[in-house]
C-alpha positions in Angstrom: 18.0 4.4 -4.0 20.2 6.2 -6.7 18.6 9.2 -6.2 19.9 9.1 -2.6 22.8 7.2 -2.8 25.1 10.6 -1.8 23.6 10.1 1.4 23.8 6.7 1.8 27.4 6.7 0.9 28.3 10.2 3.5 26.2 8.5 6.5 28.7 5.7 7.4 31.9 7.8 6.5 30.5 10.6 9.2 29.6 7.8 11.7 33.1 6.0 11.5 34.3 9.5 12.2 32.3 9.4 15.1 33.3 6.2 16.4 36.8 7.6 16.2 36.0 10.3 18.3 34.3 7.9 21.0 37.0 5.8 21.1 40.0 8.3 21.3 37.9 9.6 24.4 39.1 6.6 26.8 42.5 6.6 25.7 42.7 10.2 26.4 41.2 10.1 29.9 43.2 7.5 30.9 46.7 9.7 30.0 45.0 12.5 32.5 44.8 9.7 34.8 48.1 7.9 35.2 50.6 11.1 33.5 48.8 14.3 34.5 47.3 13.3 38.1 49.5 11.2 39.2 52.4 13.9 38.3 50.4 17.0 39.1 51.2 18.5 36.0 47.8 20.8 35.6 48.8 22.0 32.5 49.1 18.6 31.0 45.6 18.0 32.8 44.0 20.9 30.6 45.6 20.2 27.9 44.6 17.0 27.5 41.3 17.9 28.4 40.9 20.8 25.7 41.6 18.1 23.2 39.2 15.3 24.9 36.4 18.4 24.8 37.0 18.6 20.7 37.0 15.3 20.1 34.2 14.7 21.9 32.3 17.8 20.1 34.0 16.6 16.6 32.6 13.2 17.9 28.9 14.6 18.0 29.2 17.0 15.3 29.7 14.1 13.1 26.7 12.0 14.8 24.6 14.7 14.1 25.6 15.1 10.1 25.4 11.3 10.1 22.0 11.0 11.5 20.4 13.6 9.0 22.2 12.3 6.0 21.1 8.5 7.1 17.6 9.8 7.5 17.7 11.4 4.4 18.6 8.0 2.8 16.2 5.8 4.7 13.3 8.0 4.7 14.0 9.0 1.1 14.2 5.5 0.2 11.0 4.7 1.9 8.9 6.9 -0.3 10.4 5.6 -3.0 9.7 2.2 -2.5 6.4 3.9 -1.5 5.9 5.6 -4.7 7.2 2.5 -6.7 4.6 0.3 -5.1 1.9 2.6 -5.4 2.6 2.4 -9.2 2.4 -1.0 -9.5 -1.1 -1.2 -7.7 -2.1 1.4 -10.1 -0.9 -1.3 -13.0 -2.6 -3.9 -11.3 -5.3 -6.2 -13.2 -8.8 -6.2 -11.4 -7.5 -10.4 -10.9 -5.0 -9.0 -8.7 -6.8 -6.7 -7.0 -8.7 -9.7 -6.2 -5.7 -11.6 -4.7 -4.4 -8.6 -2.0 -7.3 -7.0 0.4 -7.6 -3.2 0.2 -6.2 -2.8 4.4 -3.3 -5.1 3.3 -2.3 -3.0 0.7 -2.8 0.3 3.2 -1.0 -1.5 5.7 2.1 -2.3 3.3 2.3 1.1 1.7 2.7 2.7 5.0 3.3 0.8 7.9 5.9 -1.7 6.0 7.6 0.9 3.9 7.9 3.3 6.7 9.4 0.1 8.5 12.2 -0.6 5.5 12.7 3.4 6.0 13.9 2.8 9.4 15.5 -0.4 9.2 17.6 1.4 6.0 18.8 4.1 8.3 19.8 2.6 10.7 21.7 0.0 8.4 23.6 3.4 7.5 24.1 4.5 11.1 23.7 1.2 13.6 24.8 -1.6 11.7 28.1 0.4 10.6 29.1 2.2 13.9 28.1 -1.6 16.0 30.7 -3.4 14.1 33.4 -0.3 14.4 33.0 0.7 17.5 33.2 -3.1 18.5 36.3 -3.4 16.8 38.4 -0.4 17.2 37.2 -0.8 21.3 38.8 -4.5 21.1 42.1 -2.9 19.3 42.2 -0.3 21.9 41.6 -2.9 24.9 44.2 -5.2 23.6 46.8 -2.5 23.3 46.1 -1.4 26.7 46.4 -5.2 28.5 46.5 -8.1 26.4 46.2 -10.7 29.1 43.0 -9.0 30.8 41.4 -8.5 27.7 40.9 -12.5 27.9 37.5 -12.1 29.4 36.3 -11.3 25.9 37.0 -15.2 25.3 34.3 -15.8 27.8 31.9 -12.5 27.0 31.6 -12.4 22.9 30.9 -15.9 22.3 28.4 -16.1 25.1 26.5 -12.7 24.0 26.7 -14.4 20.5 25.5 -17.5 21.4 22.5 -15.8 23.3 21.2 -13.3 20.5 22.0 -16.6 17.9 19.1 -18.4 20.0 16.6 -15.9 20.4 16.6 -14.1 17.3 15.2 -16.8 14.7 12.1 -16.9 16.9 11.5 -13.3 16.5 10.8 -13.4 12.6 7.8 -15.3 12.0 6.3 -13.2 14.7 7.1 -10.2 13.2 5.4 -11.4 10.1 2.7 -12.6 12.5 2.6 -9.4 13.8 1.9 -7.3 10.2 -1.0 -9.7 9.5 -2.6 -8.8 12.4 -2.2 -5.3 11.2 -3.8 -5.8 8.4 -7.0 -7.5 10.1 -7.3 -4.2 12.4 -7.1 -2.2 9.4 -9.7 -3.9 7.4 -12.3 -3.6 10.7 -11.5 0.5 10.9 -12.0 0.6 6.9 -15.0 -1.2 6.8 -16.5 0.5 9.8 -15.8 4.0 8.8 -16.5 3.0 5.4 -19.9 1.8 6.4 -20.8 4.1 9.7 -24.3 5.5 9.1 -25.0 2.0 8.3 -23.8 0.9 11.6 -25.1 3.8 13.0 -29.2 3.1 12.2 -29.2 -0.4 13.1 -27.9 0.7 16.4 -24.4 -1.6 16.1 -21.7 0.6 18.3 -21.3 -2.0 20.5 -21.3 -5.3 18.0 -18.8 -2.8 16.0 -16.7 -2.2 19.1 -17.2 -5.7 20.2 -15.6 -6.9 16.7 -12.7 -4.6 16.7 -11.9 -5.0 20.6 -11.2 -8.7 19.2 -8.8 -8.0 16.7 -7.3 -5.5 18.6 -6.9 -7.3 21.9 -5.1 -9.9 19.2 -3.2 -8.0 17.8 -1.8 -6.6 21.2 -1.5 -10.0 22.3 0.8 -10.8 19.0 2.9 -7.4 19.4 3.5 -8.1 23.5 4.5 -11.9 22.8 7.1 -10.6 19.9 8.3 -8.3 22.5 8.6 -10.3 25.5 10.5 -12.7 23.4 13.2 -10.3 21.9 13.7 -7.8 25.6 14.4 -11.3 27.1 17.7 -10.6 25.8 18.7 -7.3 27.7 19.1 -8.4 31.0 20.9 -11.1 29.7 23.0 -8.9 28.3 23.4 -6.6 30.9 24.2 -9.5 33.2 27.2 -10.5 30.5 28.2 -7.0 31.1 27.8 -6.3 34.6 30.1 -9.2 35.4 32.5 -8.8 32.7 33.1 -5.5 34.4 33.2 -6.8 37.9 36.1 -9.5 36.0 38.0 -6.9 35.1 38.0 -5.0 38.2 39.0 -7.9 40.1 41.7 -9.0 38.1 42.4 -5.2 36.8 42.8 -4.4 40.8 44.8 -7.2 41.2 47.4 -6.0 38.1 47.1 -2.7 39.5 48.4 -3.9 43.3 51.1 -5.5 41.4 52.5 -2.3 40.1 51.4 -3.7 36.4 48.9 -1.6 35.0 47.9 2.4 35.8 44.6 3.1 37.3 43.7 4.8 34.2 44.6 2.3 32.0 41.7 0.2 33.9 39.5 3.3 33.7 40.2 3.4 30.0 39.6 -0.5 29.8 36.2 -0.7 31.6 35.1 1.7 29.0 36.2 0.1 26.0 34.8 -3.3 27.3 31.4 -1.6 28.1 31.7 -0.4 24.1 32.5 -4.1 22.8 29.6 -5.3 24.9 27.0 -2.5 24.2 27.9 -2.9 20.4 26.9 -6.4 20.7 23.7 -5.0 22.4 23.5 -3.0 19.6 24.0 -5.5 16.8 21.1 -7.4 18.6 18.4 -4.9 18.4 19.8 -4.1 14.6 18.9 -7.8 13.8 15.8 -7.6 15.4 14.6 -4.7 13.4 16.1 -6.0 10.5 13.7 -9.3 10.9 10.8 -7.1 11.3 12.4 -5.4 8.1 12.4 -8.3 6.1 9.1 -9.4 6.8 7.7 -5.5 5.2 10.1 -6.3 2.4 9.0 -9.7 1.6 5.2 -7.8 1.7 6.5 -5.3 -0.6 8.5 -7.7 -2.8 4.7 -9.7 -3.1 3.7 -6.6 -4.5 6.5 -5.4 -6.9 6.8 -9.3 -7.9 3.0 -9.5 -9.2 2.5 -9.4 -12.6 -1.0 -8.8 -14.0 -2.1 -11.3 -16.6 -3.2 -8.5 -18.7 -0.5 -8.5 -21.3 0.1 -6.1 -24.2 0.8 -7.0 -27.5 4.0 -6.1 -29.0 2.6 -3.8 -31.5 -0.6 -2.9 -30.0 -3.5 -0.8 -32.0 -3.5 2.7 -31.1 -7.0 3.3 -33.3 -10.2 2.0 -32.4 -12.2 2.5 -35.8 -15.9 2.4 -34.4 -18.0 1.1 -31.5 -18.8 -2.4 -33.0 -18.6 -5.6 -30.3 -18.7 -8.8 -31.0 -18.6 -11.9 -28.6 -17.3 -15.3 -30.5 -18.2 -18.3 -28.0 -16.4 -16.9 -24.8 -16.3 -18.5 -21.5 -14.6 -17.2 -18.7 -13.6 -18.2 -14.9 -12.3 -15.4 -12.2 -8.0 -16.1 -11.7 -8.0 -18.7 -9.0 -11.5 -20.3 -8.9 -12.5 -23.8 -11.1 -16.2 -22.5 -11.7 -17.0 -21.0 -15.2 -18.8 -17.9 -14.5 -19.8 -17.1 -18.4 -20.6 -20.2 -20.3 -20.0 -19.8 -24.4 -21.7 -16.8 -24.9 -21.7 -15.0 -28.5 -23.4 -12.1 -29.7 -22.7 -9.2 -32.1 -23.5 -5.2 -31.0 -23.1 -2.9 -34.1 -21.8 0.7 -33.6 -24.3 3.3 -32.2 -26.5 0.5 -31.2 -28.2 0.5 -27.7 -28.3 -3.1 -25.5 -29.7 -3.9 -22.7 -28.6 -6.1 -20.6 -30.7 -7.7 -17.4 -31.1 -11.1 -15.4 -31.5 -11.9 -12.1 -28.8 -11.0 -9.4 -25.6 -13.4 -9.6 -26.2 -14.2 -13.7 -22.7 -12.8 -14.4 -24.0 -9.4 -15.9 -21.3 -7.6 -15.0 -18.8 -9.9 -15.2 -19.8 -9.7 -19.1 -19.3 -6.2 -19.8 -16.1 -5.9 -18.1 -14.6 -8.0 -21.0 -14.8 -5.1 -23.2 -12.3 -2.9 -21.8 -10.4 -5.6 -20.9 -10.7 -5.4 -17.0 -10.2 -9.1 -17.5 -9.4 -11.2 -20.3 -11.7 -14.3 -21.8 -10.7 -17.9 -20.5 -11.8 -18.9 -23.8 -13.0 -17.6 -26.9 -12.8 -13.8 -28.1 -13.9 -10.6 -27.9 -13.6 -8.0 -30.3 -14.3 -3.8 -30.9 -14.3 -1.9 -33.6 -13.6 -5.3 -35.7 -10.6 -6.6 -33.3 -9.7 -8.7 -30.6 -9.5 -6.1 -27.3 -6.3 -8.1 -26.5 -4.5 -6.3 -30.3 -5.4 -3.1 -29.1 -3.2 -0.8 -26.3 -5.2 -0.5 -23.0 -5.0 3.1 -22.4 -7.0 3.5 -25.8 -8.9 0.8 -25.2 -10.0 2.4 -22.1 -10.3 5.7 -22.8 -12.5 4.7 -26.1 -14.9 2.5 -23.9 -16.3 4.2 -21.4 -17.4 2.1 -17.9 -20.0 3.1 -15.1 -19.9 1.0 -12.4 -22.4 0.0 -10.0 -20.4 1.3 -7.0 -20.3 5.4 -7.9 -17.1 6.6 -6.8 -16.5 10.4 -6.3 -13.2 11.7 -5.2 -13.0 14.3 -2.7 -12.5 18.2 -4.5 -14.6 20.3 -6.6 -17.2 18.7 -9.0 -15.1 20.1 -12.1 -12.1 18.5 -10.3 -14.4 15.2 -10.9 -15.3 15.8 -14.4 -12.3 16.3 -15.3 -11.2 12.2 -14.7 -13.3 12.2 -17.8 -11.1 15.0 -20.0 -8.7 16.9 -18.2 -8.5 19.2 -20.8 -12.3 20.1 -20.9 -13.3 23.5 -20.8 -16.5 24.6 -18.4 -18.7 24.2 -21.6 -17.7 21.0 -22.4 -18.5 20.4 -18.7 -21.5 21.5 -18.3 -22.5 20.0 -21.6 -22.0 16.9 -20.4 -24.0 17.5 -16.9 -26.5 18.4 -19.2 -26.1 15.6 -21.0 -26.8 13.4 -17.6 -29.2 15.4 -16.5 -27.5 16.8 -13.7 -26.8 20.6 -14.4 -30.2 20.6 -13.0 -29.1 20.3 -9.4 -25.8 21.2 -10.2 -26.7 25.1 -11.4 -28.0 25.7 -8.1 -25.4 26.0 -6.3 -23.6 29.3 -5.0 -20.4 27.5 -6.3 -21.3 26.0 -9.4 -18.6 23.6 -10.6 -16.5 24.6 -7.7 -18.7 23.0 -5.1 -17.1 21.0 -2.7 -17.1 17.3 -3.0 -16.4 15.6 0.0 -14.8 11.6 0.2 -16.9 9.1 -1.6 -19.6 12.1 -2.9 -21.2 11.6 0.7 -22.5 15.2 0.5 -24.6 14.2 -2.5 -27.6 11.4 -3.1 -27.5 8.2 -4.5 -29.3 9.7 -7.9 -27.2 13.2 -7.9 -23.9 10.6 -7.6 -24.7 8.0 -10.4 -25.7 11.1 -12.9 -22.8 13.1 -12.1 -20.5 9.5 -12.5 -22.2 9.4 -16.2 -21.6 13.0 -16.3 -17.9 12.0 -16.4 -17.9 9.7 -18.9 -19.7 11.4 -21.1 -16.7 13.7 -21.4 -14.5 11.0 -22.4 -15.8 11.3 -25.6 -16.1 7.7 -26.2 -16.8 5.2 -28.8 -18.7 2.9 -26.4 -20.5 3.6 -23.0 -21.3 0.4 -20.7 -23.8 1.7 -17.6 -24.0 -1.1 -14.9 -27.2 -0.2 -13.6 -26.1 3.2 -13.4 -29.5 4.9 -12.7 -31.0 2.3 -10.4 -31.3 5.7 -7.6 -32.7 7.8 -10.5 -36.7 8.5 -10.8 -38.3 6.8 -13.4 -38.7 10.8 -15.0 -35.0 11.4 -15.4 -34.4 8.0 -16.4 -36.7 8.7 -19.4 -35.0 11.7 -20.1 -31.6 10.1 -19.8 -32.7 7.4 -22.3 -33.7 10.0 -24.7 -30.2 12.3 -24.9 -28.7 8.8 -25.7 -31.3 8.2 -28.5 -31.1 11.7 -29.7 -28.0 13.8 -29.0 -25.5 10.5 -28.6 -27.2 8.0 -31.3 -23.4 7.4 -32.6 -22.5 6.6 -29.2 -22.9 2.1 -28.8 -24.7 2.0 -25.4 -25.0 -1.0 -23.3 -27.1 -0.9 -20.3 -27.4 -3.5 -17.3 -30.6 -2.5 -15.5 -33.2 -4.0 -13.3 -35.8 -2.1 -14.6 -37.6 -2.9 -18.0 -38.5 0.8 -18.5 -34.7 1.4 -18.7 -33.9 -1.0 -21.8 -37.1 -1.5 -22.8 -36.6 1.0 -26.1 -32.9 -1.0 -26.7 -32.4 -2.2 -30.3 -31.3 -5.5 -28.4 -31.9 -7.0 -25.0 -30.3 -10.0 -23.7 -31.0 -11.9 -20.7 -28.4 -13.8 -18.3 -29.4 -16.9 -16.7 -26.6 -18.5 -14.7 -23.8 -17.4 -16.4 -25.4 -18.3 -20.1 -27.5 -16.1 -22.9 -31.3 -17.6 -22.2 -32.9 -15.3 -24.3 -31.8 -12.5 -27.6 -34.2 -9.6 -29.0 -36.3 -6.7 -29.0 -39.1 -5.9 -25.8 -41.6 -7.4 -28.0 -40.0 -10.5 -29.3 -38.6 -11.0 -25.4 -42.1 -11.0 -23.7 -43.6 -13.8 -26.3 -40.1 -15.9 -26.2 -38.5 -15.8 -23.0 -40.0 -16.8 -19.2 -37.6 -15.1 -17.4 -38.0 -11.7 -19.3 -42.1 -12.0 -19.7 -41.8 -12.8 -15.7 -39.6 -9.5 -14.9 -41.9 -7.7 -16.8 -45.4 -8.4 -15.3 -43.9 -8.3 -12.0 -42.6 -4.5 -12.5 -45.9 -3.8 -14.3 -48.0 -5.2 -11.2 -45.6 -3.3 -8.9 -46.2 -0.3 -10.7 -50.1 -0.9 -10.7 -49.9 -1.4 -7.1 
């Protein structure tokens, strides 16, 4: 808010200068009235009236500089809180991605911050002129008839009294309300996400069925949070309405009596109308502010989580080679009581090639992700290059190990755009090098565009294969230590696997490569293979030593080999 606090400071100064201006207005009318009318003096008429005309044009000029300096602030605040929480998501440990759903995380970087942005401005505009206006209105009714401005006795406490009941009610249902938000964004998310899914198995109307649910609830939630606060306007107006028909009564009376000028009640009705529509206003302030504080307690979830990932104080900034080593580690995903990885230990030396298969749910991946330190070990250790991962910093940590995953993720640009996650300082050689490399360049060179072709969100303008090789395309120009591939070219054909296997073996034989795969044709040239079973290490070696000593492995095999024969 520093960065805006000029603005934040000038909004309220210009509004109170506004208020000023509003209130003088009355006053001023009701001298026009009682002195200038009632002596038909026109010249006292229009010159009261020329200075009623500037201070009411003063009075907006300064509503107007007041409303863009508070937006300034509010808005500008907003996207930093935006930006600030973006960072910290980008911080965030693969634990606590765990914790906070993707649409809830949408929902709070855009519909609560822009929220906090308008709850921020107008606590610069609303919440200061409310309070003002109330009470330079009060001074001004006071000085004009003490004894009539009584009915405020009756008015204030009762319009306090109201909002006091209603108000508390409204702010679980506004927190109510984001949740169901979040629920409609995760249904558009996951259904645009997955549309040519839902599209061949014919699901519009299960898909429209589904989000006509959540929608209809969330509607339901927003009209009930509503209903609840507008209850208070007519009760307000009702306040009003017979406050003024008070003072007209008694004001009429006074007036009868000789003791008070017809303008002086003019003047009054006005300044009780501002008292009372400030309280109005101090209402619907609170009820945005409740909605406010429900974003900022969402935000304040986010800026307040701290990833379990932690740094050491003097962390390695070298990783000497591509060595890893597992020493009895078990681990359990943050939040659950089931040990995923059971005491496993095993030792990869630099430039070697593992494999790494099992059936589906044995924790492969779970395994690999250790290295880089996407998570850290619940017990035991694991060490690269000679150290524990935890010693080392995690930018070169990460930029030294270099991780495929399963789900191939292209960003929306140019393919060089995309290649250069990997190095953003790599030339078009390097580039294509490294396409070359994954076997890609093959498709890649045929394009008009080359490099510059277009990639559109998610890479859904290429296939399954063209993705995954152009995803190891981009690590490859990391220039790293160690490459993990999580069953990275499970879309490729068996041909371009083969040749994939052999740049490895050939071209990057320095490189430590460690390969989860379904298929035994993938890993079946590794220097080491292990195989998962539930979490545990069943079985350690070569192809060879693997189909005499292990079931699982021997049974993998001669099923592929059957389904090949077949």
């Amino acid at each position: 808010m520093r960065k805006y606090s000029i603005y934040a400071i000038l909004c309220p100064i210009f509004m109170i200068l506004e208020v000023l201006g509003d209130i003088c207005i009355p006053y001023l009318m009701s001298r026009i009235v009682d002195i200038g009318i009632v002596n038909r003096d026109i010249n006292y008429i229009v010159e009261v009236g020329l200075i009623m005309v500037g201070a009411a044009l003063l009075a907006m000029l300064f509503g107007i500089v007041s409303a863009h300096f508070g937006a300034r602030a509010g808005f500008g605040f907003a996207a930093e809180i935006r930006q600030q929480t973006f960072k910290k998501v980008q911080d965030f440990s693969f634990a606590n991605l765990d914790h906070f759903t993707v649409s809830s995380l949408i929902t709070r970087l855009t519909n609560d911050c822009n929220t906090i942005g308008q709850v921020t401005m107008m606590s610069l505009r609303m919440a200061v002129r409310a309070p003002f206006l109330m009470l330079f209105a009060l001074i001004m009714a006071f000085n004009i008839n003490a004894s009539l401005a009584r009915v405020f006795m009756v008015a204030v406490p009762l319009t306090a009294a109201i909002i006091g009941m209603i108000l508390p009610k409204a702010r679980p249902l506004f927190q109510k309300l984001q949740t169901r938000v979040d629920r409609v964004n995760a249904i558009i998310q996951e259904n645009l996400t997955g549309i040519r899914v839902v599209k061949s198995f014919n699901r519009q109307k299960h898909e429209e069925k589904r989000f006509k649910e959540r929608n209809d609830d969330l509607k339901n939630t927003a009209l009930y949070a509503i209903s609840l606060v507008i209850t208070i306007m007519p009760m307000l107006n009702l306040i009003i309405y017979s406050t003024i028909i008070a003072v007209l009564w008694f004001g009429g009376k006074q007036i009868s009596a000789g003791t008070m000028g017809e303008g002086e009640l003019i003047s009054f009705i006005t300044y009780i109308t501002q008292v009372l529509i400030s309280l109005m206003m101090i209402s619907f302030f609170f009820m945005q502010f409740l909605r406010g504080s429900a974003s900022v307690s969402r935000i304040l979830e986010i800026l307040s989580t701290t990833s379990e990932i932690k740094e050491s104080e003097r962390p390695i900034k070298r990783l000497k080679d591509g060595s890893v080593s597992f020493n009895h580690v078990s681990f359990c995903y943050p939040g659950s009581q089931e040990t995923t990885l059971k005491d496993i230990s095993f030792n990869i030396k630099s430039g070697e090639t593992v494999g790494i298969i099992g059936s589906t749910g044995s924790s492969k991946t779970t395994l690999v992700q250790l290295i880089p330190r996407l998570y850290d070990v619940t017990e035991g250790q694991v060490k690269v290059g000679g150290l524990d991962v935890r010693e080392y910093d995690i930018k070169t940590l990460r930029d030294k190990v270099a991780f495929v995953l399963q789900k191939n993720t292209l960003f929306s640009g140019t393919i060089r755009e995309n290649m250069l996650w990997g190095n953003e300082n790599a030339t078009d050689e390097q580039i294509i090098k490294a396409l070359k490399q994954a076997q890609a360049w093959e498709f890649v060179s045929k394009y008009e565009d080359g490099l510059d072709h277009r990639v559109e969100q998610g890479g859904d303008n290429f296939s399954g294969g063209q993705k995954q090789r152009l995803t190891i395309a981009r690590a490859l120009l990391k220039s790293p230590k160690i490459i993990i591939l999580d069953d990275s070219t499970s879309a490729v054909d068996m041909a371009t696997d083969a040749k994939i296997q052999q740049v490895f073996k050939t071209e990057l034989k320095d490189l430590t490569t460690i390969i989860i795969a379904q298929r035994i044709s993938s890993i079946q040239y590794a220097d080491k293979i292990l195989v998962m079973h539930q979490g545990k290490i069943e079985s350690m070696g070569d192809h060879d030593t693997l189909i005499t000593t292990s079931p699982i492995y021997r049974e993998i095999y001669e099923s592929q080999r059957k389904g090949v024969a077949m």
